[in-house]
N, C-alpha and C positions, 0 to 999 in steps of 0.2 A: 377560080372561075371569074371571066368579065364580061360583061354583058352592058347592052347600052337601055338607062331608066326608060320606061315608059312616061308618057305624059302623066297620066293620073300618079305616076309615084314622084316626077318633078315635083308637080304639085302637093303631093304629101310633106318633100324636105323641104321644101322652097323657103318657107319661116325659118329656117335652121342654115341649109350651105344651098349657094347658089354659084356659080350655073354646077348640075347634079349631073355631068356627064362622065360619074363613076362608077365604080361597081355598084351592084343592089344591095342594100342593108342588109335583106332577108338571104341573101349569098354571105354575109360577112361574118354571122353568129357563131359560125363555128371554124372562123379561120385558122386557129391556132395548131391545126394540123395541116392547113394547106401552106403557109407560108413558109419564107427559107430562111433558116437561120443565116446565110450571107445577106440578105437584105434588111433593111430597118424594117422594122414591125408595122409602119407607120403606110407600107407600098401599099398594105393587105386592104386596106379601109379608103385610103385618100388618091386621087388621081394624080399627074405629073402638074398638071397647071392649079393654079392657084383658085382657092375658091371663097367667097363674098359670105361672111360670119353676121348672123345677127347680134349687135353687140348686147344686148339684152339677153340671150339665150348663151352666150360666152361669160356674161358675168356669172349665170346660174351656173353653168358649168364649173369658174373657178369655185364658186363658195361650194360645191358639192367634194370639189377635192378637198379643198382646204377643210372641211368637217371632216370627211374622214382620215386623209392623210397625217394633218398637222397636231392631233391631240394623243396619235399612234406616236406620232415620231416624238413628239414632244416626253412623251411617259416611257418610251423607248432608252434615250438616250440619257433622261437623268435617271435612269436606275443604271445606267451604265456608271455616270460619273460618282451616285450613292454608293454604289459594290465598291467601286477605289477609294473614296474620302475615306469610308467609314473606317478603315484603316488607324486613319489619324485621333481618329476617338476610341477605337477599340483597346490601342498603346495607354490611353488612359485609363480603361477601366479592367488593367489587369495583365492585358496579351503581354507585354514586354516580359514582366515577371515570368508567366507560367509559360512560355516557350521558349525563354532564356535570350530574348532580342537585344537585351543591352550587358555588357561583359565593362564591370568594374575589375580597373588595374591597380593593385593595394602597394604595386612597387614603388609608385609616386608619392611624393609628397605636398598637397594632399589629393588622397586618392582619387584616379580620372574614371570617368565614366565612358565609354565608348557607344555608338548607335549605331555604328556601321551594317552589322545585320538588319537592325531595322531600314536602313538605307537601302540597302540590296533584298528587303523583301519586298520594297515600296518598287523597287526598278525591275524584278524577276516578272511582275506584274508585264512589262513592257517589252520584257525580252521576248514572251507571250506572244504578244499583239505582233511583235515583229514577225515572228514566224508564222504565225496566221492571216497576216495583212491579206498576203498577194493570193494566195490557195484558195482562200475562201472569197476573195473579190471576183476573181474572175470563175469558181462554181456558179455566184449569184447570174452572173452575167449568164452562162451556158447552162442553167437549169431552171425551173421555177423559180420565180424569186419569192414566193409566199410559203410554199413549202421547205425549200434550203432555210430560209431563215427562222419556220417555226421551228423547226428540230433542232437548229444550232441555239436557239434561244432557251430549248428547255434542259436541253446540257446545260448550257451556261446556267439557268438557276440549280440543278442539280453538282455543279462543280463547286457554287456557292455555298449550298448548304452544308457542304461535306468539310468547309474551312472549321466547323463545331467541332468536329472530331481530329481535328491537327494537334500532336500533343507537341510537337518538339519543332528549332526553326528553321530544321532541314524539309520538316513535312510541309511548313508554312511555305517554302521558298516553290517546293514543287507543284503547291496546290495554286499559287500566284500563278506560275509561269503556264497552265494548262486557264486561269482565268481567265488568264487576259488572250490566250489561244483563242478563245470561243467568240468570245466577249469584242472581236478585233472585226467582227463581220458588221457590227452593229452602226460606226460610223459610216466607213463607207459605201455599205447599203444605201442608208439613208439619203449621203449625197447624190449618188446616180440615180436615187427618186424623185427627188427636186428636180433635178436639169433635165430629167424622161418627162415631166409634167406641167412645169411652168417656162415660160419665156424669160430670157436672159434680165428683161427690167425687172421681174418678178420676182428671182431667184435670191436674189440678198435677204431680201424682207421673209422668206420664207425660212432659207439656212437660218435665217435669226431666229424665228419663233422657234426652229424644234431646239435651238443649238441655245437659247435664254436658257432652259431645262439646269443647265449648269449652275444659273445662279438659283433658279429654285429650288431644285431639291436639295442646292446649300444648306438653305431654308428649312425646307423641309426635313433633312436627315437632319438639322442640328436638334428639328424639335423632337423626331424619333430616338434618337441618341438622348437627348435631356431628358425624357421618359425612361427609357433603358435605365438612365444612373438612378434613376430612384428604387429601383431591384434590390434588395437588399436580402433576397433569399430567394430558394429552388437550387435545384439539382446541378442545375448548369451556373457558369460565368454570363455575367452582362453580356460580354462580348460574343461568346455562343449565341443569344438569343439577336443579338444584332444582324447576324450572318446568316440565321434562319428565317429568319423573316424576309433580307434580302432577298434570299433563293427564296423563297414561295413569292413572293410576290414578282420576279423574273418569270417561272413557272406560267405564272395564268397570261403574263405576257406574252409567252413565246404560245401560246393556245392559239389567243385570238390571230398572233402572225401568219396562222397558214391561210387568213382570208384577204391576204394582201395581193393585189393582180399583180401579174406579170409586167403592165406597164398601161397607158390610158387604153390602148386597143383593145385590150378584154380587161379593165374595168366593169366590176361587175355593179357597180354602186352607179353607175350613170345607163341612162338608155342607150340602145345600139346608134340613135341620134345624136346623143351628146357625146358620145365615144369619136364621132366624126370632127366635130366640134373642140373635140379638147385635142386632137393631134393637126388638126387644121390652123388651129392657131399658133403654132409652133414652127410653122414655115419660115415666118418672117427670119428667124432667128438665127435658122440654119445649122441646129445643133442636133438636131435628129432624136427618136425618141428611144428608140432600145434597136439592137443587133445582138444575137445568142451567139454570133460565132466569133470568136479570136483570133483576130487577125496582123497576122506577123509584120506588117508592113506601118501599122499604123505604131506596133509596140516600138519598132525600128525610131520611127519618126517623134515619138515621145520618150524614148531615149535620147536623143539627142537635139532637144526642143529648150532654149536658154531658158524660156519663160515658167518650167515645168521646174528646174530647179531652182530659178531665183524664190519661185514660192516655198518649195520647200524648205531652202535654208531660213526666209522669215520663219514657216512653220515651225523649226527648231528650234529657233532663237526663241518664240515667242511664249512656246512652252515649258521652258524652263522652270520659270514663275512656276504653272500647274504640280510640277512633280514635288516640287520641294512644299506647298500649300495641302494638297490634296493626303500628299503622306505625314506631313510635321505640322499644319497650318495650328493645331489646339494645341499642341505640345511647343511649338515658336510661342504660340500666345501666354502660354501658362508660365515661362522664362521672365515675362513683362510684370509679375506679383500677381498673379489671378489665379483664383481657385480654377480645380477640374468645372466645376461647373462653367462658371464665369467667360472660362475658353470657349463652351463648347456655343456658348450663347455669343460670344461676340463675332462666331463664323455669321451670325445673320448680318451686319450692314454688309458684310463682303461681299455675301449671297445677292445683297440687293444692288450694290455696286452693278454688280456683272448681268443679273438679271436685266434691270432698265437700260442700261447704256445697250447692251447688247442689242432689244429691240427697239431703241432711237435712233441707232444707227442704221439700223437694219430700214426702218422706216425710212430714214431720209436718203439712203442710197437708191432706194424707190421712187422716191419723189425730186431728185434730184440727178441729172444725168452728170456722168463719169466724175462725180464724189467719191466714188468706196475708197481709195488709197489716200485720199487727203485725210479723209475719216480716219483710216489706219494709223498714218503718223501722228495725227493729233494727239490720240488714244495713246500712243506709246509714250507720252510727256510724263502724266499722270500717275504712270509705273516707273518711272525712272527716280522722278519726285517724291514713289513712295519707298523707294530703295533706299534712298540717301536718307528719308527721314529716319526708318526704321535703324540703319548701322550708325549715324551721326548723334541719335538722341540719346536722352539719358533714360538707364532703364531702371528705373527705380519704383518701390510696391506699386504696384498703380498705375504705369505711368501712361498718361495722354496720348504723347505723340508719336508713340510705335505702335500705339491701335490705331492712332489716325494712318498710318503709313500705312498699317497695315491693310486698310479698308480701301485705299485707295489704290493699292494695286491691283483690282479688281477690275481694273479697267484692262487686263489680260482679256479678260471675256468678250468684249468687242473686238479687240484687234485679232482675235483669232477667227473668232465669227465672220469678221469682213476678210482674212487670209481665205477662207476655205471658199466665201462668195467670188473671188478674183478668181482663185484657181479654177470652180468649174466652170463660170458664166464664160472663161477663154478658150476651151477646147471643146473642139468637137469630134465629133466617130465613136461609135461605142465602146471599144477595146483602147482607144487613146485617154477618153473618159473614166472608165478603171484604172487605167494605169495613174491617172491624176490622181483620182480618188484613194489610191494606194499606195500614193508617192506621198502624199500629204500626210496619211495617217503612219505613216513609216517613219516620217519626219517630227509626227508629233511624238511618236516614241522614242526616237532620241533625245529630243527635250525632256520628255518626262521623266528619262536614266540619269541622261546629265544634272538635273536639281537636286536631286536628294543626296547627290554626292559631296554638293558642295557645301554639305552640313557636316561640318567637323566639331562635334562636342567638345574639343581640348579649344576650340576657341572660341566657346560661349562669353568669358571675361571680356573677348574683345568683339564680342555684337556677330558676331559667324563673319566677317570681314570678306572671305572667299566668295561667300553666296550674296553678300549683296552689290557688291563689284564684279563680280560676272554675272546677272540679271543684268545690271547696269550696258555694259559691255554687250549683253546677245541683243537687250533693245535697242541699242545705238544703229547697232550693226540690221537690225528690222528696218528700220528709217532711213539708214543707206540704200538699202536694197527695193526698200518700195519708191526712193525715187527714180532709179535706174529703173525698174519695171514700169514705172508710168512715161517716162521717157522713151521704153524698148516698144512698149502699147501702142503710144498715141503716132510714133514712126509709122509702123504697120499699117494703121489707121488709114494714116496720109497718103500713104503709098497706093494701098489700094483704091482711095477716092479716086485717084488718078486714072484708073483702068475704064475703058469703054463698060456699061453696065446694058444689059440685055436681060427685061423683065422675066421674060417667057424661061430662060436659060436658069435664071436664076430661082425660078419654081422651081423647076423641075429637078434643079440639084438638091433642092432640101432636103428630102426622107431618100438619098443616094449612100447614108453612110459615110459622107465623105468625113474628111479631118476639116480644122480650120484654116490648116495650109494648101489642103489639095483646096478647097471652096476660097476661090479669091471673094465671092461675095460675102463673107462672112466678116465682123464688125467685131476688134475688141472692144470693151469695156473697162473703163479706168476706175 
């Protein structure tokens, strides 16, 4: 229904959105049944031309997202990265043994140990996610987004809990691969939340606060984990009680998720005023706030979008580091003369690495225009540096300089953080935006198969030589790739400065749905 305001109700919004020649608020409460899933969500609320925000009433608005969106997503995603680390500390307090993950070969002289199982239980994780990328991205996109993801949330803690009862590492490998099934909804959720709700200068700084969670719960699982080793009795293993806890605490996660809107339009956390407000401000941007329907045309166009794969080969490259850390990171460490414990505490500088830089970065790509890609290569010195240190040094009881290496490739955490900010703050249209968002995490999954592979125990004598010269090799190849994209950016850029620009035209296309190829007005970010 549209109808044109009365005086008395201009003057009711007039502190809030001016000129108010849109629909009536009181017509808007319950759009979510009049609206089309072919149109962005944003037609229902906001009119074609552009409308005058009180920037005082736009700041409440963002702090009102930011409190409830950012502490969800934040607690969100490090139980995601918790469920997978915890892996690498469970190997220690037992799992290898009693599900038979590592196979000693007595033909040798002297006898070799193998990890390979554990390698491919650390990667079945990923096969998971791969299968579940796209099904459950694009569910998100055509169904609620608060209910699809509380019910897939409380699978996921209950597919967690059930890792207690895995006797053998065939059951281990099948209960990975249905975790990470679940568990695959959670990233790129989150990303089409950020880009439905903030502006494109916004979006890094925010990808950073929920996506730090990586270096926290580092942190914080090493200290749950150093608790756990002090167990020295009950019914169960250490590591049963580690996987139970995970899952209950996933559980009450996935509870509070079914109170997450659909997108700012029915935000239920803001007035039906600042709901106006928070999708008004989003015009400038031109990336639209949500669309329910999938639409083939755009999938068409991001298939075959250069900018969509150069991200994702960084994304692979970059992650490499993650899989071989996340699954071996306390058991690499424990090889350098360190007790089980010792290990499990020195994942904290790593934790803190990834945590800080992650939101400094995040910060100054906000306060900084078309920085995020110099940021990126910067960040990838750091891990390269801590590559060489780690394979070139000496590994003896103790030794210094492969904890230092080790802590320092932590600066993975930024360069990813700023990969996933590039990828979405460049595309627009709903169904193109999914496909981003599930092209990236498709991409992280192959980085995440690829590392743990390149851990061959038969050549621990010689520092794993494989893995830390192909680290080496996928970040080189990161830093090729993001100068070519800043390059392929900043063309586009230019090209479209060049176009005749027409205000009115270009309101009006903002909440159309468009891609960022159909909207010549739309502005990459470097």
């Amino acid at each position: 229904m549209e109808t044109e305001n009365t005086g008395s109700e201009k003057q009711e919004h007039a502190a809030t959105v001016q000129p108010s020649k849109g629909p009536l608020i009181s017509d808007l409460v319950d759009h979510s049944t009049a609206q089309s899933f072919e149109k962005d969500a944003a037609a229902a609320i906001v009119p074609d031309h552009a409308q005058q925000l009180d920037k005082e009433v736009e700041r409440r608005v963002v702090r009102k997202i930011d409190l409830f969106l950012i502490p969800l997503m934040w607690i969100g995603y490090g139980l995601v990265y918790y469920d997978k680390a915890i892996l690498g500390s469970a190997v220690l307090f037992g799992m290898t043994t009693d599900l038979h993950l590592s196979v000693v070969d007595r033909s040798t002289t002297p006898p070799t140990t193998s990890t390979q199982r554990l390698s491919w239980a650390t990667s079945m994780f990923y096969f998971g996610m791969l299968a579940g990328l796209y099904p459950l991205t694009f569910l998100l996109q055509r169904f609620n987004m608060g209910r699809v993801l509380g019910a897939v949330v409380i699978l996921w803690g209950l597919v967690a809990m059930l890792t207690a009862t895995v006797t053998s590492w065939q059951g281990l490998f099948a209960q990975r691969f249905f975790l990470g099934f679940v568990e695959s909804i959670i990233p790129t959720g989150f990303m089409c939340i950020v880009s439905g709700y903030y502006t494109q200068e916004e979006q890094a700084l925010r990808q950073s606060w929920w996506f730090s969670s990586t270096g926290g719960w580092t942190i914080i699982g090493g200290a749950l984990n150093y608790g756990f080793a002090q167990i020295t009795g009950g019914a169960l293993k250490r590591w049963q009680y580690i996987y139970l806890l995970a899952g209950a605490l996933t559980v009450l996660f996935g509870v509070v998720c079914f109170w997450i809107p659909n997108s700012a339009v029915d935000a239920w956390f803001l007035t039906a005023e600042e709901r106006v407000v928070a999708v008004e401000r989003l015009r400038k941007g031109q990336t639209g706030v949500r669309c329910q329907m999938v639409k083939r045309e755009q999938l068409r166009e991001a298939i075959l979008d250069v900018k969509v794969w150069l991200v994702a080969i960084m994304m692979a490259g970059a992650y490499t580091v993650n899989g071989a850390v996340s699954g071996f990171g306390p058991l690499i460490v424990s090889t350098f003369g360190y007790t089980t414990l010792d290990s499990i505490l020195l994942q904290f500088p790593l934790g803190g690495i990834v945590l800080v830089f992650i939101l400094l970065t995040g910060y100054l790509s906000s306060r900084i225009p078309n920085i995020r890609l110099i940021l990126l290569i910067t960040c990838c010195l750091p891990v390269i540096a801590g590559c060489a240190m780690i394979w070139k040094s000496t590994w003896s009881r103790r030794a210094p300089t492969p904890v230092a290496g080790y802590t320092i490739i932590g600066f993975f955490g930024p360069v990813v953080s700023l990969i996933i900010s590039i990828g979405m703050a460049n595309v627009a249209g709903a169904t193109k935006k999914s496909f981003m968002a599930g092209t990236i995490f498709v991409a992280y999954c192959v980085g995440n198969i690829v590392g743990p592979q390149l851990i061959k125990t038969q050549t621990l004598r010689r520092h794993y030589p494989e893995l830390w010269l192909g680290l080496i090799i996928c970040y080189s190849i990161v830093i090729i790739l993001a100068i070519l994209l800043y390059l392929h950016l900043r063309h586009e850029n230019k090209k479209r400065a060049r176009l005749p620009r027409d205000e009115a035209e270009r309101d009006k296309l903002a909440f159309k749905d468009l891609t960022d190829k159909e909207n010549m007005y739309f502005r990459y970010v470097l």
